[in-house]
N, C-alpha and C positions, 0 to 999 in steps of 0.2 A: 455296454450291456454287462449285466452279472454274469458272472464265469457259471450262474446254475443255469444258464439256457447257450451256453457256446456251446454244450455235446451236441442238442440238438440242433444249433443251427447250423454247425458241422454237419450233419451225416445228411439235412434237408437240401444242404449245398449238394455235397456227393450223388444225392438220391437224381437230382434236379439234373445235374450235368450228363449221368448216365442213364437219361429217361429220352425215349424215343423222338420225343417234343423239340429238344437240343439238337440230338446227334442225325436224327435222318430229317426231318423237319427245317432245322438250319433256326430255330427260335435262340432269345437272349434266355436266361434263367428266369427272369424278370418276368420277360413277355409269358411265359411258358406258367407262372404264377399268377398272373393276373388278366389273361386272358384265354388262357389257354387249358384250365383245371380241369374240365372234365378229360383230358387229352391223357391226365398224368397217371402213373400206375398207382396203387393203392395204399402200396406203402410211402410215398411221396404223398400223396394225400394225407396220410395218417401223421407224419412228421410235420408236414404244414400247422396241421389240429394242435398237435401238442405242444409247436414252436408257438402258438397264438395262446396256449393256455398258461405256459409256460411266464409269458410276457405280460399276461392279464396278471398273472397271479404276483408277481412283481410291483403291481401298482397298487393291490388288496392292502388295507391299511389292517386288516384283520390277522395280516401274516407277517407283519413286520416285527414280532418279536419272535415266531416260530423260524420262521425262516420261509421260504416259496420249496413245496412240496414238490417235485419234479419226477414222474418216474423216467427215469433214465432207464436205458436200455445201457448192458455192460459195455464199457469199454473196450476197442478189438483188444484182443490178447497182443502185447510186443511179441516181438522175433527174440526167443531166449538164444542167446550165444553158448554155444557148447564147446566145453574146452575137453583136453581130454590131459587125463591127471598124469602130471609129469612121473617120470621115473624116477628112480634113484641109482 
């Protein structure tokens, strides 16, 4: 797959594992997608949407010179290290 749809089918994983469907339910990710969608919260719905748009728009011969439009949602922010400034 294009590295422009791994943020989202990253965070759809994430969304998916810590959705009620999984965790009290006892479903696979899978199952919980494909038979289970109205179950899911809405923002797992909405990443579902986007990972499908995402994938569609990948095979648009229209966008093969643009590039596949994706709005990504930000990246979480990394964990900045804080040093603290030596002495002298």
């Amino acid at each position: 797959m294009s590295s422009s749809c791994s943020h989202l089918l990253s965070a759809l994983k994430e969304c998916l594992l810590q959705s009620d469907c999984v965790l009290k339910q006892g479903h696979l990710p899978s199952e919980c997608l494909r038979e289970h969608t109205n179950e899911l919260p809405e923002s797992c719905k909405a990443l579902r949407q986007a990972t499908f748009e995402c994938k569609r728009g990948m095979l648009d011969m229209r966008k093969r010179f643009r590039g596949n439009n994706v709005d990504l949602p930000p990246p979480p922010p990394k964990a900045q290290e804080q040093t603290a400034p030596a002495s002298a």
